[in-house]
C-alpha positions in Angstrom: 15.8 319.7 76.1 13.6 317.3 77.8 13.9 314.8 75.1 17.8 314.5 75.9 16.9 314.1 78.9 14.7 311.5 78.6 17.0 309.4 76.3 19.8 309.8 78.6 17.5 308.1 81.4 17.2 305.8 79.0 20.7 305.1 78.2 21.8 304.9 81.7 18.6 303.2 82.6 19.5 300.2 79.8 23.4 300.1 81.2 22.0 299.3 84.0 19.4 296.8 83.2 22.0 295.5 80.1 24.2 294.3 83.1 21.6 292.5 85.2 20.6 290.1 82.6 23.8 290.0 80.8 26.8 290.5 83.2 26.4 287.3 85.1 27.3 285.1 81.9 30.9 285.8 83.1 30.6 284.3 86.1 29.1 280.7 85.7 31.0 279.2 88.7 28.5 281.0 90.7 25.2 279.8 92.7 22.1 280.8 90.2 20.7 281.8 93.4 23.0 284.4 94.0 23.1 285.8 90.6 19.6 286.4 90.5 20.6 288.5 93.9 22.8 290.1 92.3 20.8 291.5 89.1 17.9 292.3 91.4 19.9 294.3 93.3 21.8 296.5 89.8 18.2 295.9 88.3 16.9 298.7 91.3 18.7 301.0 89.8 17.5 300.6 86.2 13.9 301.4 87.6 15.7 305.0 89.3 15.9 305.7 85.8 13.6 304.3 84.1 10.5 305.3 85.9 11.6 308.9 85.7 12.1 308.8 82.1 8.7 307.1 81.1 7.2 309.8 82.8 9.0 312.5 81.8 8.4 311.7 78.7 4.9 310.6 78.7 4.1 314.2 80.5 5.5 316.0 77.3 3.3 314.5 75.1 5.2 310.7 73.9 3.1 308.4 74.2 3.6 305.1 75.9 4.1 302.9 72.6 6.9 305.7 71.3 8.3 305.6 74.8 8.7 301.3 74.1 9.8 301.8 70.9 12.6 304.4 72.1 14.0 302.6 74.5 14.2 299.2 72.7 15.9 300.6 69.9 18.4 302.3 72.8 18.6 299.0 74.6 20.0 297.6 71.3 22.3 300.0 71.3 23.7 299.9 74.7 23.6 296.0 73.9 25.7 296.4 71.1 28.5 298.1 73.0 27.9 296.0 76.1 28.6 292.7 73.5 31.7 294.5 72.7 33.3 295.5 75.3 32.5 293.0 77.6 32.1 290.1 75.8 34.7 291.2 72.7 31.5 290.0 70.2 32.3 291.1 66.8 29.3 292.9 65.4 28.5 290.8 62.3 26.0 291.8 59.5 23.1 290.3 59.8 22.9 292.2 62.9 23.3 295.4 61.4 20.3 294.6 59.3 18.2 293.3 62.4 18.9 296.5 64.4 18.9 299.0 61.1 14.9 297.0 61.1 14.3 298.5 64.7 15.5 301.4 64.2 13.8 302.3 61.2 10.9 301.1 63.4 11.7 304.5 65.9 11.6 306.9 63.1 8.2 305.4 61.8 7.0 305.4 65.3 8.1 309.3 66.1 7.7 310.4 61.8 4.0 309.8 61.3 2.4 310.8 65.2 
């Protein structure tokens, strides 16, 4: 139970985070100044999320490299939506390798404890 709930702090935690350093490529017209602002301000709520997870997890027994490990391979996921949907990025190959890598990387890090 608590290890749902510690990937889905994750998950929303790297939404969150996915669209402060990736959401203002849309919107190059703008002052760099302000979009810094901005992702400060969506990048608060990433740490509501992800401070509670870390230690949620870290209090039933993952330690902190698993905890990394977890939540890069979930910020490539989210990534991989996030290029979709909001970019329309086609999700070419060699991609599928390089994340299949990382997340063969997860089960190493969570098989052999």
């Amino acid at each position: 139970m608590w290890t749902a709930a510690v990937i889905l702090l994750l998950v929303i935690s790297n939404t969150f985070m996915t669209f402060a350093w990736y959401g203002h490529l849309k919107f190059t017209g703008k002052p760099l100044w302000s979009v810094i602002l901005v992702s400060w301000g969506i990048a608060f709520f990433e740490y509501c999320f992800q401070v509670p997870a870390n230690r949620l997890g870290f209090e039933h027994h993952i330690d902190p490299a698993q905890l990394k490990i977890l939540t890069e391979a979930i910020a490539l996921t989210v990534f991989i939506v996030f290029a979709r949907f909001y970019f329309g990025e086609a999700l070419k190959w060699n991609y599928v390798v390089s994340f299949s890598l990382i997340f063969t990387a997860v089960i190493f890090a969570f098989a052999f404890k």
